[in-house]
C-alpha positions as CSV (number, residue, x, y, z in Angstrom):
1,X,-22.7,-59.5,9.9
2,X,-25.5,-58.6,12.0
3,X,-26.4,-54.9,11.4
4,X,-24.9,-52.7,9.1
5,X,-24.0,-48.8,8.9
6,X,-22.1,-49.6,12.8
7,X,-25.0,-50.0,14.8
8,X,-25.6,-52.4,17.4
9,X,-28.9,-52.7,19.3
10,X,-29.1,-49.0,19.3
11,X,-25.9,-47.5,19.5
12,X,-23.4,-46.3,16.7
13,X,-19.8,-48.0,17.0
14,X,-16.8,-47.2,15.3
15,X,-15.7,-48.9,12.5
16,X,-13.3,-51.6,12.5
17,X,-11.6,-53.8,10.1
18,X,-13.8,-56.9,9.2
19,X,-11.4,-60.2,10.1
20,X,-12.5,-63.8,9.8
21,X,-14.9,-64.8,12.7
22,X,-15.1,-61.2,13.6
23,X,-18.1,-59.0,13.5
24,X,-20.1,-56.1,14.9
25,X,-20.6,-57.8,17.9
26,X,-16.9,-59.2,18.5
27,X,-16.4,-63.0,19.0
28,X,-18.5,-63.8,22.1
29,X,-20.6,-66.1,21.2
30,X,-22.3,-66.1,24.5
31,X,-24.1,-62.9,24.0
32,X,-25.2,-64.0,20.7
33,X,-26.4,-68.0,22.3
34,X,-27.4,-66.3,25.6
35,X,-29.4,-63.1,25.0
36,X,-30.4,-62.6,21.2
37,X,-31.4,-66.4,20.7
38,X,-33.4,-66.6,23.5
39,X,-35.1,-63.6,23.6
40,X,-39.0,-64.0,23.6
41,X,-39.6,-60.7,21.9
42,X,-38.8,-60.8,18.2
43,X,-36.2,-57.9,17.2
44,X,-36.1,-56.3,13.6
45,X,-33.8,-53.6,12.8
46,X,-34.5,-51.1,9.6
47,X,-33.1,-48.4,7.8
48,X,-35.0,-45.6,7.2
49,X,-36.7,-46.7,4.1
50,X,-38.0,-50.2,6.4
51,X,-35.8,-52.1,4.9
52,X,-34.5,-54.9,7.3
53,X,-30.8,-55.1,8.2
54,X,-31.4,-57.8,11.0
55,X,-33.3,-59.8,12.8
56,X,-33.4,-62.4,15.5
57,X,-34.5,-65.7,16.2
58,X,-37.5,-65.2,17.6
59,X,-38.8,-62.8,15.1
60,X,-38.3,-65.6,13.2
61,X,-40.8,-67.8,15.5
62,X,-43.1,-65.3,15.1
63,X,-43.2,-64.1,11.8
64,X,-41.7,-68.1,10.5
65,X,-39.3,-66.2,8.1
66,X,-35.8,-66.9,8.6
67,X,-33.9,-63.7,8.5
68,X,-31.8,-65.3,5.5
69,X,-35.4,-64.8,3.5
70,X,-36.4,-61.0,4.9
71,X,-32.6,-59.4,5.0
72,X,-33.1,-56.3,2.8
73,X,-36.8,-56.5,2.3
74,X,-39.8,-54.4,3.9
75,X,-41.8,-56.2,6.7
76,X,-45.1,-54.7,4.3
77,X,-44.2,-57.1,1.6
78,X,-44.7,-60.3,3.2
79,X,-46.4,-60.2,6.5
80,X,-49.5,-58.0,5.5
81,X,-52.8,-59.8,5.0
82,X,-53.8,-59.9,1.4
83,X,-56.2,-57.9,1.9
84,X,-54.3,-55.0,3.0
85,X,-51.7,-55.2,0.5
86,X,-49.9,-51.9,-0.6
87,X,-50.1,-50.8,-3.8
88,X,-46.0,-51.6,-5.2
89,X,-45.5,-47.9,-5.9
90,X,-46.3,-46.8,-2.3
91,X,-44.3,-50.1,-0.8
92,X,-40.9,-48.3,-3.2
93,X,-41.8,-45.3,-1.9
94,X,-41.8,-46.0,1.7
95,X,-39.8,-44.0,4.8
96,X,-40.7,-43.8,7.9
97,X,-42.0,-40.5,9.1
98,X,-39.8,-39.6,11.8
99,X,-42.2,-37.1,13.7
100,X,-44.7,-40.7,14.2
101,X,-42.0,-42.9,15.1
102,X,-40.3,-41.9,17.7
103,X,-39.1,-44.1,20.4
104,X,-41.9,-45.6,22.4
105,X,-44.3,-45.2,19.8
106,X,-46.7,-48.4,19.7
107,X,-49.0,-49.9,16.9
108,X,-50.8,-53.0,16.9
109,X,-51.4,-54.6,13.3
110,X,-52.6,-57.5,11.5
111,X,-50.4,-59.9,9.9
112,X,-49.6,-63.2,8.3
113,X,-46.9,-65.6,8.8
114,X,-45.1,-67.8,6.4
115,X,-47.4,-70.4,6.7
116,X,-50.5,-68.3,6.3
117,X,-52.0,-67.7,9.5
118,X,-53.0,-64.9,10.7
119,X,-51.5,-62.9,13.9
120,X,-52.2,-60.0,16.1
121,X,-48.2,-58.1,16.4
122,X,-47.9,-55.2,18.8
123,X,-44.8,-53.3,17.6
124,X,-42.8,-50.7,19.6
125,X,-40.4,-48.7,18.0
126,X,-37.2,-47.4,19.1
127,X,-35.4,-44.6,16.9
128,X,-31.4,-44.8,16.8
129,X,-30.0,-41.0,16.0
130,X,-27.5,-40.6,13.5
131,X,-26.3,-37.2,12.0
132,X,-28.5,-37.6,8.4
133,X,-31.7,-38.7,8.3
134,X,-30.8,-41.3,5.9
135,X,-28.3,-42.8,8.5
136,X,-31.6,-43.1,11.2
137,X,-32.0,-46.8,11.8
138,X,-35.5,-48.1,13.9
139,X,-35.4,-51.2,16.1
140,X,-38.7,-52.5,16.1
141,X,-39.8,-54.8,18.9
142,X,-42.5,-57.5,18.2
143,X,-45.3,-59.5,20.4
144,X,-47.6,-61.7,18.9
145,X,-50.5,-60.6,21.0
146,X,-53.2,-62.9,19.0
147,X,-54.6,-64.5,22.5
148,X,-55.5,-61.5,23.7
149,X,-56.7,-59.4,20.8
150,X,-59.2,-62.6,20.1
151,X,-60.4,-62.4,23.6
152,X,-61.6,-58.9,23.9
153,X,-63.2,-59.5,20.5
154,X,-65.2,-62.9,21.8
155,X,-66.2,-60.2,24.8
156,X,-67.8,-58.1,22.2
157,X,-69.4,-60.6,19.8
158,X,-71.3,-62.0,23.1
159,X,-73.0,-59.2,24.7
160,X,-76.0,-61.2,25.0
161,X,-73.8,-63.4,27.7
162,X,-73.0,-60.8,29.9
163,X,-74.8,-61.1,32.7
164,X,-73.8,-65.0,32.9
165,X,-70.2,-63.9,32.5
166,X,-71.0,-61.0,35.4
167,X,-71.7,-63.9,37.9
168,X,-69.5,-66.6,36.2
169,X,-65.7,-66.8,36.1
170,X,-64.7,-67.4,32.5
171,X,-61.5,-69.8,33.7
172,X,-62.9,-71.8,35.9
173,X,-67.3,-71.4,36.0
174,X,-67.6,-70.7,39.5
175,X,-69.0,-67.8,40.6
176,X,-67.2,-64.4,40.9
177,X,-66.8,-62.3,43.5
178,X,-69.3,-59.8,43.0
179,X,-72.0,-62.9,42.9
180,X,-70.3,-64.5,46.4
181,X,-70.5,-61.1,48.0
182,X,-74.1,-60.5,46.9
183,X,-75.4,-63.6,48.1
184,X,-73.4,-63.6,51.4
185,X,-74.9,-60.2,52.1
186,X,-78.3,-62.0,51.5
187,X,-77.4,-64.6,53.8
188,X,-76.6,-62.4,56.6
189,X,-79.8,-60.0,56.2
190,X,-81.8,-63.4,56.4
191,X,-80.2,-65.0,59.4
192,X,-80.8,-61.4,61.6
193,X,-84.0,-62.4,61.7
194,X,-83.8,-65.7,62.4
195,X,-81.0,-65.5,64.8
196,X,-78.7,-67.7,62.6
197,X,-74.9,-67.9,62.1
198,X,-73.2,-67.9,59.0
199,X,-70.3,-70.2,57.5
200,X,-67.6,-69.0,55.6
201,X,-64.6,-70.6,53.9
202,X,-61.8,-69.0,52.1
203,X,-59.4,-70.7,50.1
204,X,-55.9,-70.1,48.2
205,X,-53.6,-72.6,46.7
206,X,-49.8,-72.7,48.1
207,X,-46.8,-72.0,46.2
208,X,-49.1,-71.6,42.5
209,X,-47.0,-68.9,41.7
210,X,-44.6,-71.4,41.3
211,X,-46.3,-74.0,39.2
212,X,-46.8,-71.2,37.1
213,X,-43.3,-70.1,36.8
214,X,-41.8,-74.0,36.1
215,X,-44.8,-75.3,33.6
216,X,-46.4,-72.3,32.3
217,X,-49.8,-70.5,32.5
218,X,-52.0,-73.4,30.4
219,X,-50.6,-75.9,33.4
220,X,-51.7,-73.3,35.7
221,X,-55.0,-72.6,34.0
222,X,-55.7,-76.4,34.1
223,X,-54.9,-76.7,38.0
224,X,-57.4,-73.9,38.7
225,X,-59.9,-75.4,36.8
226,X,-59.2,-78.5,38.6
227,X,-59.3,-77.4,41.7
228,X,-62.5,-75.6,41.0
229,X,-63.8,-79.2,40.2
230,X,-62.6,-80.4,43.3
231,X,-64.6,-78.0,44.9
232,X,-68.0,-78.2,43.1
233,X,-67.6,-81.8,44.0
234,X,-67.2,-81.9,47.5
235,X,-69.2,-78.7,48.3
236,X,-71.9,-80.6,46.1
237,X,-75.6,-78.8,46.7
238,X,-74.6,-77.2,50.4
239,X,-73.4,-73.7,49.2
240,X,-72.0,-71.9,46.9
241,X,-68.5,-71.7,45.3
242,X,-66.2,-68.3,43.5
243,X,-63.0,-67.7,42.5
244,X,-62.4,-64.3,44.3
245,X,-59.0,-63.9,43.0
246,X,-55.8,-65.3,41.1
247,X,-55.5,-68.2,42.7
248,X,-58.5,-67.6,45.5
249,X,-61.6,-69.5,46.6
250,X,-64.6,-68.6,48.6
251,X,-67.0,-71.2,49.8
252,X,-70.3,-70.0,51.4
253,X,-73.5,-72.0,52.6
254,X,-77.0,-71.7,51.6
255,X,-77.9,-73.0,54.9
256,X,-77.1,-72.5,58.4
257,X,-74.4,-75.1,59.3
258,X,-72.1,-76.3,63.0
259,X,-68.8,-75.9,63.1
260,X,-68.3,-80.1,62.9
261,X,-70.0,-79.7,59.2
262,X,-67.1,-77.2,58.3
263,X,-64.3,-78.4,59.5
264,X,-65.4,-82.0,57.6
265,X,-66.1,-80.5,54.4
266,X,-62.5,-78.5,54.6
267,X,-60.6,-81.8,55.5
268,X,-62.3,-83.4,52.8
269,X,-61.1,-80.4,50.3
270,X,-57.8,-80.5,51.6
271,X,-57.3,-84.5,51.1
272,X,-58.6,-83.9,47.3
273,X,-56.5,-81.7,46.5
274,X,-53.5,-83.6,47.8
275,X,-54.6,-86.1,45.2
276,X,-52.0,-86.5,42.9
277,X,-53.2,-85.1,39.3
278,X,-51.8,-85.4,35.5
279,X,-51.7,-82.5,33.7
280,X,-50.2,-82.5,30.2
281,X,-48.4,-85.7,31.0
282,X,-47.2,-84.6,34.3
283,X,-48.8,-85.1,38.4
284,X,-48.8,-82.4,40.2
285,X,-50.1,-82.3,44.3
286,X,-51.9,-79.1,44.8
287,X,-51.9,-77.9,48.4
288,X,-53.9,-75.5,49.8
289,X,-54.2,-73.0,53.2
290,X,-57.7,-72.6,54.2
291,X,-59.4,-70.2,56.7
292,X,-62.3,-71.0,58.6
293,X,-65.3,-68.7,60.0
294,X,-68.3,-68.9,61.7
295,X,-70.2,-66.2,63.1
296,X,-73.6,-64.9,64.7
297,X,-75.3,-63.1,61.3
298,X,-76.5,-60.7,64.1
299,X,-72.8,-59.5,65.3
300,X,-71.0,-59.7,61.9
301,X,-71.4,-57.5,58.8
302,X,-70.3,-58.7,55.3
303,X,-66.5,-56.6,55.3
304,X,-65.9,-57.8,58.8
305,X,-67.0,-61.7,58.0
306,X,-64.8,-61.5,55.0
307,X,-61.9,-59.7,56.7
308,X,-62.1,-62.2,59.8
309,X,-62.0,-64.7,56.9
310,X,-59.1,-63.2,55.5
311,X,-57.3,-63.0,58.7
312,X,-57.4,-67.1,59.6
313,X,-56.3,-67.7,56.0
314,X,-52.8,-65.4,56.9
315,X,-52.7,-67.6,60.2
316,X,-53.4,-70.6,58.0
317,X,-50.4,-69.9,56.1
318,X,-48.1,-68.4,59.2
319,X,-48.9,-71.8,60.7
320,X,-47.1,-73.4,57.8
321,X,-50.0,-74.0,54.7
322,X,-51.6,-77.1,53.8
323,X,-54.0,-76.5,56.8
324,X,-56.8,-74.8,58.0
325,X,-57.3,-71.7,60.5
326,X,-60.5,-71.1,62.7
327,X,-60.5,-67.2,63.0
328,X,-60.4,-66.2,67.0
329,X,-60.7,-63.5,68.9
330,X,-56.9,-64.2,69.3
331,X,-56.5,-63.8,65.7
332,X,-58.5,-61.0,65.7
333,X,-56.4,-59.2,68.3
334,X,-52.6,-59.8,66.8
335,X,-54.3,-58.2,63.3
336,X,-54.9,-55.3,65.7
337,X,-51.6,-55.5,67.1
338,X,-50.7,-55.1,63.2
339,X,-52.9,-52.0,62.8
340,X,-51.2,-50.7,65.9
341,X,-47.9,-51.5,64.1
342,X,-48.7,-49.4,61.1
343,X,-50.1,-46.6,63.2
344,X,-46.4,-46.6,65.0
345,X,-44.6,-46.8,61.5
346,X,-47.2,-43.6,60.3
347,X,-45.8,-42.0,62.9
348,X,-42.3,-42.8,62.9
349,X,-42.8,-41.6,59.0
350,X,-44.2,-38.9,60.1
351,X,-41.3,-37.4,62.7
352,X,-38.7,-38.6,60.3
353,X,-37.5,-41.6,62.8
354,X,-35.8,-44.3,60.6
355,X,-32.3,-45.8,60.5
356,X,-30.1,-45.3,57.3
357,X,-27.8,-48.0,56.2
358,X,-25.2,-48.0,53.6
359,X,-23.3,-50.5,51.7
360,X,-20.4,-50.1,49.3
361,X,-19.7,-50.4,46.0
362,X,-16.3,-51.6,44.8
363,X,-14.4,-51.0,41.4
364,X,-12.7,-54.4,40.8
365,X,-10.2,-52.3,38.8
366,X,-9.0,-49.0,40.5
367,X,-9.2,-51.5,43.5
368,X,-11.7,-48.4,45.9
369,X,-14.6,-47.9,46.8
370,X,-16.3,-45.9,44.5
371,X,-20.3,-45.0,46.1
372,X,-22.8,-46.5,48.2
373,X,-26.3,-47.8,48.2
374,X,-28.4,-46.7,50.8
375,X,-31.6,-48.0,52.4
376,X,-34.3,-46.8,54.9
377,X,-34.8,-49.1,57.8
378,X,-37.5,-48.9,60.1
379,X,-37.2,-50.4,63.7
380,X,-40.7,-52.9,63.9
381,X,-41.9,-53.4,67.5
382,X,-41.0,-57.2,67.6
383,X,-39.2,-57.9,64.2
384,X,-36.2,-55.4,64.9
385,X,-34.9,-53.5,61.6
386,X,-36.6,-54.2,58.5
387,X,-36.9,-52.3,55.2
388,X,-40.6,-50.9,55.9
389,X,-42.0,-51.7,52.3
390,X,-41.4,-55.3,52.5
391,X,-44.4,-54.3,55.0
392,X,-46.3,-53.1,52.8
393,X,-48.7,-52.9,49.9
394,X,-47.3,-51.9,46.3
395,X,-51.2,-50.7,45.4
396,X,-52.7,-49.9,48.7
397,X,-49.8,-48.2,50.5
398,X,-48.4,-45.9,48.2
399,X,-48.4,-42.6,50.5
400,X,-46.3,-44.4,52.9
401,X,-44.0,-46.6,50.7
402,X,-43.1,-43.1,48.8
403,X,-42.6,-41.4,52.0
404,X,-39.9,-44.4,53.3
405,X,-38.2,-43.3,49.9
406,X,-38.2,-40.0,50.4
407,X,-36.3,-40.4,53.8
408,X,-34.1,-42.8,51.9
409,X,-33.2,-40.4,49.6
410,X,-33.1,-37.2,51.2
411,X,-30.7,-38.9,54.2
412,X,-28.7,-40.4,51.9
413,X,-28.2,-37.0,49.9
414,X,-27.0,-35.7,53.5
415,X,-24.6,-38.5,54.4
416,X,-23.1,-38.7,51.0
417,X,-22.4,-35.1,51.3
418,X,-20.3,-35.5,54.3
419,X,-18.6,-38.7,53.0
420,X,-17.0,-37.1,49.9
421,X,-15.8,-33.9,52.9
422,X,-14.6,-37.3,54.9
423,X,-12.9,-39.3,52.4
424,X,-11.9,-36.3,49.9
425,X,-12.4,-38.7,46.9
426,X,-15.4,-39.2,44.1
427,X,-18.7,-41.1,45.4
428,X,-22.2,-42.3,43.8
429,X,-25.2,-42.5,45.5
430,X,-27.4,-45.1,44.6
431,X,-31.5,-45.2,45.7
432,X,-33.3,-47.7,45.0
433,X,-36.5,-46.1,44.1
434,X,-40.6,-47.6,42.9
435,X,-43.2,-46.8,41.2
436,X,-44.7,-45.1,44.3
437,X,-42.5,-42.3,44.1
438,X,-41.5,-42.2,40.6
439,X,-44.8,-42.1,38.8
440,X,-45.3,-38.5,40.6
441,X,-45.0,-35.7,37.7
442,X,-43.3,-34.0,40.4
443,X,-41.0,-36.0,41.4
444,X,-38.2,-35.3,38.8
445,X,-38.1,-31.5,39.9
446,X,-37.8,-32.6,43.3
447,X,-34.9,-34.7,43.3
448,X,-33.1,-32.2,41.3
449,X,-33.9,-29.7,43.7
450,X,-32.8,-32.0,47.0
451,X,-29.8,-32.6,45.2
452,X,-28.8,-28.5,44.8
453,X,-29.8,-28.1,48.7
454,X,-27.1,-31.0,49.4
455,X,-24.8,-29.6,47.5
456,X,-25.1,-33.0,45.4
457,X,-24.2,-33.2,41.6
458,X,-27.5,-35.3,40.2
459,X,-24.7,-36.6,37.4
460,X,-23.6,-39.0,40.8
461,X,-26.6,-39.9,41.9
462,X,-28.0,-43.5,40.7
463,X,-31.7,-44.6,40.3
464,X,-32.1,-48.0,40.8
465,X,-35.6,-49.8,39.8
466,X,-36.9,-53.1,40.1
467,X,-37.6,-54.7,37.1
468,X,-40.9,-55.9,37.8
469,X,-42.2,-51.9,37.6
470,X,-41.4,-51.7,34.3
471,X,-43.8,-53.3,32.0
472,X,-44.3,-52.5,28.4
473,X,-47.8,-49.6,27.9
474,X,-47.8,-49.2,31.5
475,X,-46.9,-46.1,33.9
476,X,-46.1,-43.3,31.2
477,X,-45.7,-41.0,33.9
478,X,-43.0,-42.9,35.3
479,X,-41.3,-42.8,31.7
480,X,-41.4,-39.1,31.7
481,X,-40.1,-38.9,35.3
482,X,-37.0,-40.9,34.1
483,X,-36.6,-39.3,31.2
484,X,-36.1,-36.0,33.3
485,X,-34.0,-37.5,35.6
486,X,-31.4,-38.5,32.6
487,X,-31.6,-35.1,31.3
488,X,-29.8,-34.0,34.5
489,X,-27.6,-36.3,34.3
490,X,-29.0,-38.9,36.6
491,X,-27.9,-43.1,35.9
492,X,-31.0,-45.4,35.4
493,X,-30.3,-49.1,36.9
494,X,-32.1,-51.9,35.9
495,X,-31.7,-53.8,39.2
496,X,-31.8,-58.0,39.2
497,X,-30.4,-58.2,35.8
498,X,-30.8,-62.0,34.7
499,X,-33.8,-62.6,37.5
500,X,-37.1,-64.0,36.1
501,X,-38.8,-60.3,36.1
502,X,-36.0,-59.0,33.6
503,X,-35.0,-59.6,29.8
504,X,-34.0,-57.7,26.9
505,X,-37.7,-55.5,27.0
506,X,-36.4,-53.7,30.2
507,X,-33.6,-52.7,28.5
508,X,-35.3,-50.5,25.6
509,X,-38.4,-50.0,28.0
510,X,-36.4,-48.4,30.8
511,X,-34.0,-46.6,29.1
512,X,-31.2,-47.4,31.8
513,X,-27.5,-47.7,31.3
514,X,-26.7,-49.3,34.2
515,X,-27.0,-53.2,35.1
516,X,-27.0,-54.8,38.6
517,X,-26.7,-58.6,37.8
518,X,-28.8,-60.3,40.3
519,X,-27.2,-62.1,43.5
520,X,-29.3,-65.7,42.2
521,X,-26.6,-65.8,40.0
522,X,-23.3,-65.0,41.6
523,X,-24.7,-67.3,44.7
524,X,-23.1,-70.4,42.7
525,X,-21.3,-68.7,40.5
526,X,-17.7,-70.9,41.7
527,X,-19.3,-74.0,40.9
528,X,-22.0,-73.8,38.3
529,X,-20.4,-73.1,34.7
530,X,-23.9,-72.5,33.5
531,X,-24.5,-69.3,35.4
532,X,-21.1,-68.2,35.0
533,X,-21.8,-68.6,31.1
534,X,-24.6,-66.1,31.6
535,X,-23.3,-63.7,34.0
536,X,-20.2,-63.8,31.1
537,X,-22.9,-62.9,28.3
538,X,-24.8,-60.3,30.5
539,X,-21.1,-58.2,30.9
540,X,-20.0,-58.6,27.4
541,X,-23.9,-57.4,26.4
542,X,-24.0,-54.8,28.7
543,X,-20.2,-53.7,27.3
544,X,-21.9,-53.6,23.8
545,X,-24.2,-50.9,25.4
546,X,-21.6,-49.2,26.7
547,X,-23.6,-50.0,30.2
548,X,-21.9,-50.1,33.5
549,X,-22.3,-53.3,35.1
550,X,-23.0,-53.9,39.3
551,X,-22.6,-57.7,40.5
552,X,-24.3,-57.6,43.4
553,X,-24.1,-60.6,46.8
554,X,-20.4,-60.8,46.0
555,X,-19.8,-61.9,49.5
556,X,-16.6,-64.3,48.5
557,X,-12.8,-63.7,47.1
558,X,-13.2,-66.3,44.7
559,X,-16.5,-64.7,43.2
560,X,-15.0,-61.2,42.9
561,X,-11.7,-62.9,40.8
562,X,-14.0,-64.6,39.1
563,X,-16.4,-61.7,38.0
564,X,-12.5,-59.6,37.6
565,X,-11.8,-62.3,35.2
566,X,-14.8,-61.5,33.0
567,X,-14.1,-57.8,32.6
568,X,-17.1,-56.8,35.8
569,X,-16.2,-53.7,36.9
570,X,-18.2,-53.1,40.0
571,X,-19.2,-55.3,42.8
572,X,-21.2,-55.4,45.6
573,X,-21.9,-57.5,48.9
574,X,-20.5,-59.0,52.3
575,X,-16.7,-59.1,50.8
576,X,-16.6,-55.7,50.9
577,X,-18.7,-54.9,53.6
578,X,-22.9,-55.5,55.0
579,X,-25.3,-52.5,55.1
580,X,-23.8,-50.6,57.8
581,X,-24.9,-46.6,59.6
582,X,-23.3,-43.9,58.1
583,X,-20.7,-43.3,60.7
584,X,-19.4,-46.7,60.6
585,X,-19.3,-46.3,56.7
586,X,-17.2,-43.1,57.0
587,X,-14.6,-45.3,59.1
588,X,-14.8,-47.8,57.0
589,X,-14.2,-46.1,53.4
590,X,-11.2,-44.6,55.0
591,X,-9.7,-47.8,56.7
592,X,-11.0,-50.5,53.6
593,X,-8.2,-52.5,52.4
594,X,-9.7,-55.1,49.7
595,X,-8.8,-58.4,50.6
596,X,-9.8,-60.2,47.2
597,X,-7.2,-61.1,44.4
């Protein structure tokens, strides 16, 4: 048995009689294979007193104490240092002080594993409520944060190197971009007054992200420093190299050069980089996009040589990568165009002039519609609709992507409103809402108080994040926003459930209670037993939580049996009907007939 006292990953269950193959979490081994095995956070649960009730696998990586060996013991007596031993009357003595640890509370620690070594842990705590103190349990998540704890102290022991490590990049040794820019604005006051132009080359690697994602960060780390080798060697003694960004390279001259030399040395860096190269026993072919700039130092300043730069590098990649872009005046212009296009969507933010769509959600059981997800649209010049913050900027367009969700919300607050008058039965809303407008202090008062002017219960009204806002020590204000929100009543959804972004650190992190399992998985859910195995364990885990659970591109009959089959209550996608205007909606949640088994 798992956990003892009824609880389960947070939550207090009823007590049942204990039959063989039977326990707390039922007999789906799935969610045991699926989501506690490979979780990459270890998981502890304690009683009050610390001792352990459970653990799971990979606190058992970590820590390399099975939880066979640590069931009933306190973490303090074998993973402290010996040096920070506790005496054995305060170890007996021990109980957590309830007032300290409370949910979210964070502490990063020292310890020793099995085998000796020493580790870095950052814990966060999460407090499970029972009715006696005695009956409080603490789930303790665990990171082994060692890499990153010895880094900042190597920064500290070498003070003496920073200046090197100013101008340096640690990864890969070429310069940074404060150097680059220093010596490019050098460069430019030195060729006014000899009437020279100036050579730049910018750099970034296609699809890294990806490389990253399939082999790891060390296989990434080792293609950046390769490519920065690549570089040094070509670029040789004619200018000077930086790594700007992630995955981003800027090449500047130390002397005036033609266009010819350029566009010789970039085919050259191109054709390297094509070069197959083994990395931990596997060849990878790095491609690259490259933009291309030469200019009259007398005409240019240093942000509009590096923005012209930036803009053939976007061309570079429009074009379709592995290639190089000469910025033009052409290029120049359809980046105004783009300026222009933002100045329209201000104002179309401004007068209030988007489209609202709708789709439906669908309860597989009580066969109706039962809400709608809604989503500002924004008609672009030459793209037609689009969902404006796919436009946009995460960090440097946070006024407008705020005020798109604003609309959003506020719109769909109206329409709802006059869909429960239409259809005369019980709806959701459902926004999907970012950091941009949730890490406002404000904002929990004002949704509360949009709902009361649309006559809107916030108790129906969903929240739906992405999971890639919710990182662990980030955003507290966004915490506190959503923590208001669920005192009136308001459902948290972790959106993409099962994606790359999400895992079992969302789930304690956000706080939500509802899951929206993402469409990568139903896509092939018919025909690939593997996915179908997961989506299985994400419903049974989420019915453990007591969650609600969303399965969203369900645009087939067979998928919607299917996800029927596994107990998924809610669906949503083309089967029951595309994004749609509100009126359309209305006729449609009065006409639906569900076509599906």
């Amino acid at each position: 048995m798992f956990f003892s006292a009824g609880y389960v990953f947070g939550r207090q269950r009823t007590a049942r009689p204990h039959t063989p193959g039977n326990s707390e979490f039922g007999n789906d081994a799935a969610i045991l294979k699926t989501v506690v095995e490979h979780a990459h956070e270890g998981l502890v649960l304690q009683d009050v007193y610390g001792r352990i009730e459970w653990s799971n696998p990979a606190y058992t990586r970590i820590t390399g104490y099975t939880a066979e060996e640590i069931r009933g013991r306190r973490p303090q007596e074998f993973v402290l240092p010996s040096n920070k031993q506790l005496p054995q009357d305060e170890l007996e003595n021990f109980k957590f002080d309830l007032d300290k640890f409370s949910s979210g509370f964070k502490e990063l620690i020292q310890n020793r594993r099995k085998n000796g070594e020493l580790f870095w842990n950052q814990l966060t705590f999460a407090r499970i409520e029972a009715e006696t103190e005695d009956d409080t349990r603490m789930i303790i998540l665990c990171q082994d944060v060692t890499r990153e704890v010895e880094r900042f102290a190597e920064l500290e022991e070498t003070r003496k190197r920073l200046k090197f490590q100013a101008e340096h990049d640690e990864l890969t040794g070429l310069a940074t971009r404060e150097k680059i820019t220093e010596f490019l604005q050098e460069r430019l006051s030195a060729g006014r007054e000899d009437a020279h132009q100036i050579g730049l080359v910018l750099l970034d690697l296609d699809h890294f992200k990806d490389i990253n994602d399939s082999h790891g960060h060390s296989t990434g780390d080792a293609v950046l420093r390769h490519v920065a080798s690549v570089l040094k060697t070509v670029l040789g003694d004619q200018g000077l190299a930086a790594r700007i960004g992630g995955d981003e390279f800027m090449v500047a001259f130390y002397r005036p050069v033609e266009r010819v030399f350029i566009e010789q040395l970039t085919r050259r860096l191109l054709d390297e980089l094509l070069k197959p190269v083994l990395i931990e026993q596997q060849r990878h072919k790095i491609g690259g996009s490259v933009g291309l700039v030469l200019a009259d130092c007398a005409k240019v300043g240093l942000e509009e040589l590096i923005n012209c730069g930036d803009i053939a590098l976007y061309a570079a990649k429009k074009s379709g990568r592995g290639r190089f872009s000469w910025y033009t005046e052409a290029l120049g212009t359809a980046h105004r165009h783009r300026r222009m296009s933002m100045a329209q969507l201000d104002h179309d933010l401004e007068n209030g002039n988007l489209t609202l769509l709708m789709q439906p959600q669908f309860d597989l059981n009580a066969r109706r519609i039962t809400g709608y997800e809604v989503s500002a649209q924004w008609l672009h010049p030459s793209e037609g609709l689009v969902d404006p913050r796919t436009l946009l900027s995460n960090q440097d367009d946070v006024k407008r992507i705020s005020q798109v969700e604003r609309f959003a919300l506020e719109q769909g607050l109206a329409e709802m409103s006059r869909l429960l008058e239409a259809s005369g039965t019980e709806l959701r809303l459902t926004v999907d809402l970012t950091a941009a407008s949730l890490s406002d202090p404000e904002f929990g008062v004002l949704l509360v108080q949009l709902c009361e002017d649309a006559g809107f219960a916030p108790s129906d009204l969903t929240i739906e994040l992405d999971p890639e806002i919710i990182r662990f020590g980030e955003c507290a204000r966004l915490k506190e926003t959503l923590e208001t929100l669920k005192k009136h009543g308001c459902r948290i959804a972790l959106d993409s459930f099962g994606s790359l972004q999400s895992g079992l650190g969302q789930l304690i992190e956000s706080g939500a209670n509802l899951l929206k399992i993402s469409p990568s998985l139903i896509a092939d859910l018919e025909t690939s037993i593997d996915r179908r195995h997961l989506v299985e364990a994400i419903v049974n885990l989420a019915r453990k939580f007591d969650y609600q659970v969303v399965a969203l591109g369900v645009d087939r009959p067979e998928q919607a049996k299917i996800l029927r089959d596994m107990r998924c209550g809610h669906i949503q996608g083309g089967l029951i009907s595309p994004w749609v205007p509100p009126r359309e909606a209305e006729i449609h949640v009065r006409d639906f007939v569900f076509q599906g088994h």
